[in-house]
C-alpha positions in Angstrom: 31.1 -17.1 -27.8 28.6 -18.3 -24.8 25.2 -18.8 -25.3 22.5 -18.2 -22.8 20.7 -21.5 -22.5 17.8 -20.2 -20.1 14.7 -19.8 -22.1 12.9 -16.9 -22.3 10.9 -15.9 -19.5 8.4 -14.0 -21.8 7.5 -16.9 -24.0 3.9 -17.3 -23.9 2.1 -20.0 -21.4 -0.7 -22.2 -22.9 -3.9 -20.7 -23.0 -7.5 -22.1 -22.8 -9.0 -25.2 -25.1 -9.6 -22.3 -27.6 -6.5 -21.5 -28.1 -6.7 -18.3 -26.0 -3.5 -17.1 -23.7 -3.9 -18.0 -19.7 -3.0 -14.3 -18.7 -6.3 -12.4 -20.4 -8.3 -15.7 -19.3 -7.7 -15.1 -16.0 -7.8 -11.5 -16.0 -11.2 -11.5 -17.7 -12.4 -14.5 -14.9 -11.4 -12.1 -12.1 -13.1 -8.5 -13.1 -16.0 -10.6 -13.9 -16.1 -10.5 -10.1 -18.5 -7.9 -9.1 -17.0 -7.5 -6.1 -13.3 -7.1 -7.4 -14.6 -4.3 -9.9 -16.3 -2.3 -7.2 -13.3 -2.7 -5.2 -11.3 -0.9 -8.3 -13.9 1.6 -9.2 -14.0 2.5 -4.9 -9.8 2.1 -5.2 -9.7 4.2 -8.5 -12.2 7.0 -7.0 -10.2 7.8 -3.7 -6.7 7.9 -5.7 -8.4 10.6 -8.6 -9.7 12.4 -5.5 -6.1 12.4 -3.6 -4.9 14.5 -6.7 -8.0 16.0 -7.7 -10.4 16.5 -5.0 -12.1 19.8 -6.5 -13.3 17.3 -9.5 -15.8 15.5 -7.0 -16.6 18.4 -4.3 -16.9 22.8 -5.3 -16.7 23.4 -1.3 -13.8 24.8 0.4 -12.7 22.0 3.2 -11.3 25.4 5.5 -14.1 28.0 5.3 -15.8 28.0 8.2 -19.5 28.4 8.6 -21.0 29.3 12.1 -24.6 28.8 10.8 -23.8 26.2 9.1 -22.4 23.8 11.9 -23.1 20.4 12.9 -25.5 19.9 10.3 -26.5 15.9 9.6 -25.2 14.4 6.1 -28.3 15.8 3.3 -28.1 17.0 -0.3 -26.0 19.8 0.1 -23.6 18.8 2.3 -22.9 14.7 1.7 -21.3 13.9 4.7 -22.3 16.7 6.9 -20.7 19.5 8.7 -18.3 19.5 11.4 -18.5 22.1 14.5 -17.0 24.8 12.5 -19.4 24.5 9.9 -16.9 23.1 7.4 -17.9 20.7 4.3 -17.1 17.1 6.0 -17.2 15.4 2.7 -14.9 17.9 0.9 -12.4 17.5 4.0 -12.2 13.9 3.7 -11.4 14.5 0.0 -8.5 17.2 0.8 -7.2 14.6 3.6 -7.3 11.8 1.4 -4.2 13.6 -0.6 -2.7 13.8 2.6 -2.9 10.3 3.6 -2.4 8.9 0.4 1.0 10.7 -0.1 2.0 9.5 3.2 1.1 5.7 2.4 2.8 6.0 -1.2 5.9 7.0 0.2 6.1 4.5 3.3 5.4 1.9 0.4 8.2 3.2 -1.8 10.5 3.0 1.2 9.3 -1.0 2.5 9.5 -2.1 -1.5 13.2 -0.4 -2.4 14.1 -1.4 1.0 12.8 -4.9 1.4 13.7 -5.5 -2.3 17.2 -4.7 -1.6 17.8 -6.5 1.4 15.4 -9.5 0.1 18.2 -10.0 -3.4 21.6 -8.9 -1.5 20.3 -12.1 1.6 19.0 -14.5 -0.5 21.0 -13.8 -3.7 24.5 -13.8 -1.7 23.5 -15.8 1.1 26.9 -16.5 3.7 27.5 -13.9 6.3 25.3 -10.9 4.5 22.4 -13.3 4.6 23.1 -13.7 8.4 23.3 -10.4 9.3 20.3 -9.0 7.2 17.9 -11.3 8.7 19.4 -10.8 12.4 18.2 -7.1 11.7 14.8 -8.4 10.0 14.2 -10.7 12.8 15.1 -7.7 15.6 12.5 -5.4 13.8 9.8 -8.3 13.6 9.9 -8.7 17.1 9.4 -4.9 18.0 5.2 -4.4 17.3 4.9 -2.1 14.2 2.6 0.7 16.0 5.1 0.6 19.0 8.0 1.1 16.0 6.3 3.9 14.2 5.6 5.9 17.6 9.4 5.6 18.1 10.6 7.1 14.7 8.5 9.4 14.1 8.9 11.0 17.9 12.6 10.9 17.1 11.8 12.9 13.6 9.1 15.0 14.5 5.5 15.2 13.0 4.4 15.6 10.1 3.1 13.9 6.9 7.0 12.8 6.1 8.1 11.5 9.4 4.8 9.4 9.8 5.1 8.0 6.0 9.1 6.9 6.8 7.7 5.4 10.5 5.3 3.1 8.5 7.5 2.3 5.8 10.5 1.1 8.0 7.6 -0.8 10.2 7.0 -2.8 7.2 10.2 -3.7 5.1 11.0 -6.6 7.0 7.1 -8.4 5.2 9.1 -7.1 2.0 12.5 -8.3 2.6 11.5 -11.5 3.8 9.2 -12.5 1.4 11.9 -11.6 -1.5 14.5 -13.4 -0.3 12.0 -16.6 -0.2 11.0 -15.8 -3.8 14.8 -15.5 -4.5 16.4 -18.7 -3.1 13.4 -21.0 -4.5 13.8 -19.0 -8.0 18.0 -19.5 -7.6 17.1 -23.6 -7.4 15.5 -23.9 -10.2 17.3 -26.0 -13.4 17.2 -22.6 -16.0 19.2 -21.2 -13.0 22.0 -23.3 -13.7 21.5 -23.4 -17.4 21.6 -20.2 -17.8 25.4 -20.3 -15.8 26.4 -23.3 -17.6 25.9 -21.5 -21.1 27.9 -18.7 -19.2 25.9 -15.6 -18.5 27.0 -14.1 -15.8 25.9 -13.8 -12.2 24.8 -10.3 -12.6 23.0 -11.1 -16.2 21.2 -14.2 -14.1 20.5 -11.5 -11.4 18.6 -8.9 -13.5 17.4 -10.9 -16.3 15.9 -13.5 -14.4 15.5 -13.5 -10.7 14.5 -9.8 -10.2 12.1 -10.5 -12.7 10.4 -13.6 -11.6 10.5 -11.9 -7.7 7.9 -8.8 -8.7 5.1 -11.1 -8.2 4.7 -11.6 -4.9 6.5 -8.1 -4.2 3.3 -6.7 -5.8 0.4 -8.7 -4.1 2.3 -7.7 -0.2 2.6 -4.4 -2.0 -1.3 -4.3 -2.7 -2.2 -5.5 0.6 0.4 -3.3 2.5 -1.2 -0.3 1.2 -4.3 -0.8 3.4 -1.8 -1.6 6.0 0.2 1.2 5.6 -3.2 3.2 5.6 -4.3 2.1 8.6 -1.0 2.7 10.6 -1.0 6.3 9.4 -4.2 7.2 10.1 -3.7 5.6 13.6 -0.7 8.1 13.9 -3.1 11.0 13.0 -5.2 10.1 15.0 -2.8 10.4 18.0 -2.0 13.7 16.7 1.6 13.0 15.0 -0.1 14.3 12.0 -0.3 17.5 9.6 -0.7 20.2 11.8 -4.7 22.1 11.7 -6.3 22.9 9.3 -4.9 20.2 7.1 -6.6 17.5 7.9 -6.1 13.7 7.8 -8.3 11.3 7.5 -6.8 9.9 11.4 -7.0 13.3 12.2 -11.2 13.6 11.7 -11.6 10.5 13.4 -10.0 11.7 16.2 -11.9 15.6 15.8 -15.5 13.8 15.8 -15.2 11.9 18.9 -16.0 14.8 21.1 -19.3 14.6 19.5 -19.9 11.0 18.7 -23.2 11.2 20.6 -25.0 13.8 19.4 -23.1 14.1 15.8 -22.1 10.3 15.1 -21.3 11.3 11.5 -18.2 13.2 12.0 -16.3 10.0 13.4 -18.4 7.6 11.5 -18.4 8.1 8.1 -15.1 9.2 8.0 -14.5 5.8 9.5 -16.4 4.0 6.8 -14.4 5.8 4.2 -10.9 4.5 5.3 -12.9 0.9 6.2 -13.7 0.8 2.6 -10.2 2.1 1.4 -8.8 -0.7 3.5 -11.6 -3.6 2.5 -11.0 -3.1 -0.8 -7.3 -3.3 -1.4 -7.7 -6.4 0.7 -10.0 -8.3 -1.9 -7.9 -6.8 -4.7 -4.6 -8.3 -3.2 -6.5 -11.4 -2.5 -7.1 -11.4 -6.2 -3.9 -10.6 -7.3 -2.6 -13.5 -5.2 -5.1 -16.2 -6.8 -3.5 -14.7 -10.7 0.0 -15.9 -9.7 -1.1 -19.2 -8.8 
């Protein structure tokens, strides 16, 4: 009968001079952060509202007002209104669900994708290595906008075409980074132990290396998502997006500029609400990135 001689991977690290574990140490140290816990809170608001933007706004975003239009931000309408008289505030709220479905599925695609590619290159190595990262290298040197605006006039517009556009714009940060995190974790002496006491390649494979490769997979995952936002909104903004009156949050960027003199709010704070999306899932993946050191 073999024995696995790798230790466990769950066995607790040593904690503080109190005896306290490392883990809750440091995750205690970090939302002591003011910053970092504004960043959830601001994080953690826009995601609620992408699923549930009649909890934070009772206006309709379509219903038009004539009376009502152009009006600057003020009590009753937060953001303003745009020159149909429509709730700006509430529309950034109904785009956010939009735009957030769009980024969570060109995430899902770069992290299955990259994932995949990242174990099967570094895991096998030999030819499939050498091919994989021939394609990676081909899609790095193609600019990721430039990439996007190629798929998704190939696949039409849309919320779906733009969120697979992004998605395959950013595997190869995924892929890449996995099969690093793979070959350094294959080196390692608990590696070989763990083959010498005769577990199995496969065994090694999901019991240890995918494992021990979700760390870094998560922090590019964090930051991505601000990327990912970004390059969508820049798509809507072009007018690849949902089709009127659904509306993006690229897609009220791009509606307020006609009026950017005399009605600055309908670009700008729109503007300042992705800028803070974007900000803060930057500082969060920062954070996440000083916990796995």
């Amino acid at each position: 009968m073999s024995v696995d001689l790798a230790p466990e991977l769950t066995t607790p690290v040593a904690g503080d001079a109190l005896g306290e574990p490392a883990a809750p140490a440091r995750w205690r140290t970090l939302t002591a952060r003011p910053g970092l816990v504004l960043a959830l809170v601001y994080v953690g608001f826009v995601l609620v509202s992408a699923v549930a933007p009649g909890w934070f706004t009772g206006h309709d975003p379509n219903a038009t007002a004539g009376a009502d239009k152009l009006l600057a931000p003020s009590a009753a309408h937060w953001f303003g209104t745009d020159e149909l008289g429509r709730d700006l505030f509430s529309r950034v709220l109904h785009g956010s669900t939009l735009t957030i479905q769009a980024t969570l599925g060109a995430i899902g695609i770069a992290v299955v994708a990259g994932l995949a590619i990242g174990v099967v290159s570094g895991f096998f190595g030999g030819w499939a290595d050498s091919v994989l990262m021939r394609v990676i290298d081909v899609l790095l040197a193609i600019p990721r906008l430039l990439l996007a605006l190629t798929i998704v006039t190939a696949l039409g517009f849309g919320t779906l075409p733009i969120a697979v556009a992004v998605g395959v714009g950013i595997v190869p940060g995924f892929a890449r980074i996995t099969r690093a995190r793979v070959l350094s974790i294959k080196a390692l002496p608990y590696i070989e132990a763990a083959r010498t006491g005769g577990a199995s390649w496969t065994r090694v494979l999901v019991r240890h290396i995918l494992p021990n490769s979700w760390g870094p997979v998560l922090v590019l995952a964090v930051l991505d998502f601000g990327v990912a936002i970004l390059a969508i909104s820049a798509l809507s903004f072009l007018g690849f997006g949902a089709a009127p009156p659904s509306a993006e949050w690229g897609t009220l960027i791009s509606q307020g500029r006609s009026y950017l003199i005399t009605s600055p709010w309908l670009t700008l704070l729109p503007g300042a609400f992705v800028g803070l999306m974007v900000f803060s899932l930057n500082h969060i993946s920062r954070s996440l990135e000083e916990l796995q050191r």
